[in-house]
Each structure stands twice: as structure tokens, then as C-alpha cells.
C-alpha positions in Angstrom: 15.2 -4.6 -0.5 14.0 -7.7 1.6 10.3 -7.0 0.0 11.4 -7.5 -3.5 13.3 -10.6 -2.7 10.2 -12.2 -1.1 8.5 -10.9 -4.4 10.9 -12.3 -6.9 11.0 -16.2 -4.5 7.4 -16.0 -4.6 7.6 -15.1 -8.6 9.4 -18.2 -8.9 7.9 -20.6 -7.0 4.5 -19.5 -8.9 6.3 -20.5 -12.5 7.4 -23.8 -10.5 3.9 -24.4 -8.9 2.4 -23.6 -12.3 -0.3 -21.3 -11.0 -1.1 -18.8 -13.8 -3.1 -16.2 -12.0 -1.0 -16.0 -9.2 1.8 -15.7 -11.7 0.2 -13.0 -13.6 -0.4 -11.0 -10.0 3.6 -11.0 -9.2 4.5 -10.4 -12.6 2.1 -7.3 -12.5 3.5 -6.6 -9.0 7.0 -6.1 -10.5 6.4 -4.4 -13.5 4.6 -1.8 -11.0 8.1 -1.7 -9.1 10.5 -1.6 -12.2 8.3 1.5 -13.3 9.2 2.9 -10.4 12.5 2.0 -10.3 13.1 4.2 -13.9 11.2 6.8 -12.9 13.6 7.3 -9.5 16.8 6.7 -12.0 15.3 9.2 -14.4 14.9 11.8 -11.3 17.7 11.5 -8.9 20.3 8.9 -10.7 19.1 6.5 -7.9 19.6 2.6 -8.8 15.8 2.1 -6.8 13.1 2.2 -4.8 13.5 0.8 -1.4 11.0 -0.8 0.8 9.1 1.8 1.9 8.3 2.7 -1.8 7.5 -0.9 -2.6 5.2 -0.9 0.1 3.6 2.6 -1.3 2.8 0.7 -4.5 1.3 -1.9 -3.1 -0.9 -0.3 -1.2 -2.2 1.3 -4.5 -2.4 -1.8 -6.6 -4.8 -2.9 -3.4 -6.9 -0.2 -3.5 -7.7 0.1 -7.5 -8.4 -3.6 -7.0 -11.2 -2.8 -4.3 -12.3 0.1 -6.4 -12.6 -2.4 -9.1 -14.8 -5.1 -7.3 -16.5 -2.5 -6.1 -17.9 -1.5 -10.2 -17.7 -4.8 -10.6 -20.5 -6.1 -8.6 -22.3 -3.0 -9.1 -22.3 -3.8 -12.9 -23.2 -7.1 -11.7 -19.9 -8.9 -13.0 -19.4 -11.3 -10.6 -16.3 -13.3 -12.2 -14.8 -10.2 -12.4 -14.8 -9.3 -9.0 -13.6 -13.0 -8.1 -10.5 -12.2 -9.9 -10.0 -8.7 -8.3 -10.5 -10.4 -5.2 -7.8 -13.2 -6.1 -5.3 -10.3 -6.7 -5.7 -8.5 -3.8 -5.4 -11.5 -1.8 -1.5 -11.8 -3.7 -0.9 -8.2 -3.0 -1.8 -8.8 0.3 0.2 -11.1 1.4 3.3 -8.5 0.9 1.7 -6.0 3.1 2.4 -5.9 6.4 -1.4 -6.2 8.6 -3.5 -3.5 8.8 -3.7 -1.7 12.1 -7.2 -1.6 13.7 -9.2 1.4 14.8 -7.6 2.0 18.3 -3.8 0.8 17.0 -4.5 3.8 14.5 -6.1 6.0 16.6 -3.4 6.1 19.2 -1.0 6.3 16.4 -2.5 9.0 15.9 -2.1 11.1 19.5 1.7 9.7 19.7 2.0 11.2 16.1 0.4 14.6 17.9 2.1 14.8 20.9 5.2 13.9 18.5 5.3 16.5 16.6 3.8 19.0 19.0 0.6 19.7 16.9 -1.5 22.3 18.1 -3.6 23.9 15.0 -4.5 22.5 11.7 -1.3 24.0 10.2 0.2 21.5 12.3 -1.4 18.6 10.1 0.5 18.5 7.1 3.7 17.4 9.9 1.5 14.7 11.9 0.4 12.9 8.7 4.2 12.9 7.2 5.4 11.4 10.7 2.2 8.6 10.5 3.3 8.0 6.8 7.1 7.1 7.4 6.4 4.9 10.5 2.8 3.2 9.2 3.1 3.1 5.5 1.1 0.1 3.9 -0.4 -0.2 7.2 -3.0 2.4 7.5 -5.6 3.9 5.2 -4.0 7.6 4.6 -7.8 9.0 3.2 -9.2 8.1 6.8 -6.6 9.3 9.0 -6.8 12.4 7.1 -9.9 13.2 9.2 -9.2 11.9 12.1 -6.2 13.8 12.4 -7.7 17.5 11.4 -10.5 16.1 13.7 -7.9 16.3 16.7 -6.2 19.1 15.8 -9.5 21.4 15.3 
């Protein structure tokens, strides 16, 4: 719960500071959470997500905003992609850093050695391990193949 209280301060200070886009990011951030939130009560009768879950989401508002510069500047719409950009950079400051190509590489092998993969079959228990110790901090779609890579 410490995530959405650095969401809701930074909320705040945004309306206090004025800054409109940056106020429109948070507010987007939290309506993204509050969904979430009634979807879990709906399901289990929980009052929440926690952190982990928050961290899920953000990860996904970040990567439809990449997706989005990406058109963006394909179909040439520059200011468009500025304000993508701007976003992602709010989002971003929630998530914890990304890990580089070794850190998740040797995650990775510890993951591996872990779980005692051996075989493919294995995989589906390596990349549930890497996704409760590393979420928000690595890119699931390319450890994918790096882990059935190893385990080939």
C-alpha cells in the first residue's frame, strides 16, 4: 500500500503545483487502480490490490504508452508522441528501475537453479518465480525467450 500513497502525495502536490498534464497522468494512474480494486472485490471480497498488483498495472499503462509513440511517429504525429512520452515519464517514476541485460540474465539462472528446471515443462515455474520477485522490473515478453532458450 506504500505505492498508492506515493501516488495519491504525488496526486496532490500536482493539483497544488498546478501542473495539468501531470495531473491528468495520476488521475489516469488511479482510475487504472480503482478498476482494479472492484474487479478484486467483485472476485474474492478483497478490499484491494496490493503493491505487487499496482506495480502490474503500471507496467501496462507504460507499455501501451510506447506502443502508442511508436504509431505515433510512424503516422508522423509528433505532438502526440511528446505527450505519450510525458506520461510514461509520470508512470515511470512509480516503477522501480529496470534491471539490465546481465541483472536479468542472472536472474534468470538463480530462477533455474531455483526451481530445479530441467525441460521446457519446467518454464511455466521459472517465469512465475521471476514474476513475484522482479515484477515491474523486467520485460516478461523477453524473458520468455531467454528462459525456454535455457531450458531447451
Amino acid at each position: 500500500m506504500v505505492l498508492r500513497t506515493r501516488i495519491s502525495d504525488a496526486l496532490k502536490q500536482a493539483m497544488k503545483d498546478k501542473a495539468a498534464d501531470r495531473l491528468s497522468t495520476l488521475r489516469l494512474i488511479n482510475a487504472a487502480i480503482k478498476d482494479k480494486d472492484i474487479a478484486a472485490r467483485a472476485d474474492e471480497g478483497d478490499t484491494g490490490v496490493g503493491d505487487a498488483e499496482v506495480l502490474a498495472i503500471l507496467g501496462k499503462m507504460a507499455k501501451q504508452r510506447m506502443e502508442s509513440v511508436r504509431a505515433y511517429e510512424e503516422g508522423g504525429r509528433l505532438d502526440l508522441a511528446d505527450r505519450e512520452r510525458e506520461e510514461i515519464a509520470v508512470i515511470e517514476e512509480f516503477l522501480p528501475r529496470q534491471l539490465t541485460e546481465e541483472e536479468t540474465a542472472k536472474a534468470v539462472d538463480v530462477a533455474i537453479a531455483e526451481v530445479g528446471a530441467t525441460s521446457i515443462r519446467d518454464m511455466g515455474k521459472v517465469i512465475g518465480l521471476l514474476k513475484g520477485k522482479y515484477t515491474g522490473q523486467m520485460d516478461f515478453g523477453a524473458v520468455g525467450p531467454k528462459v525456454k532458450e535455457r531450458l531447451s
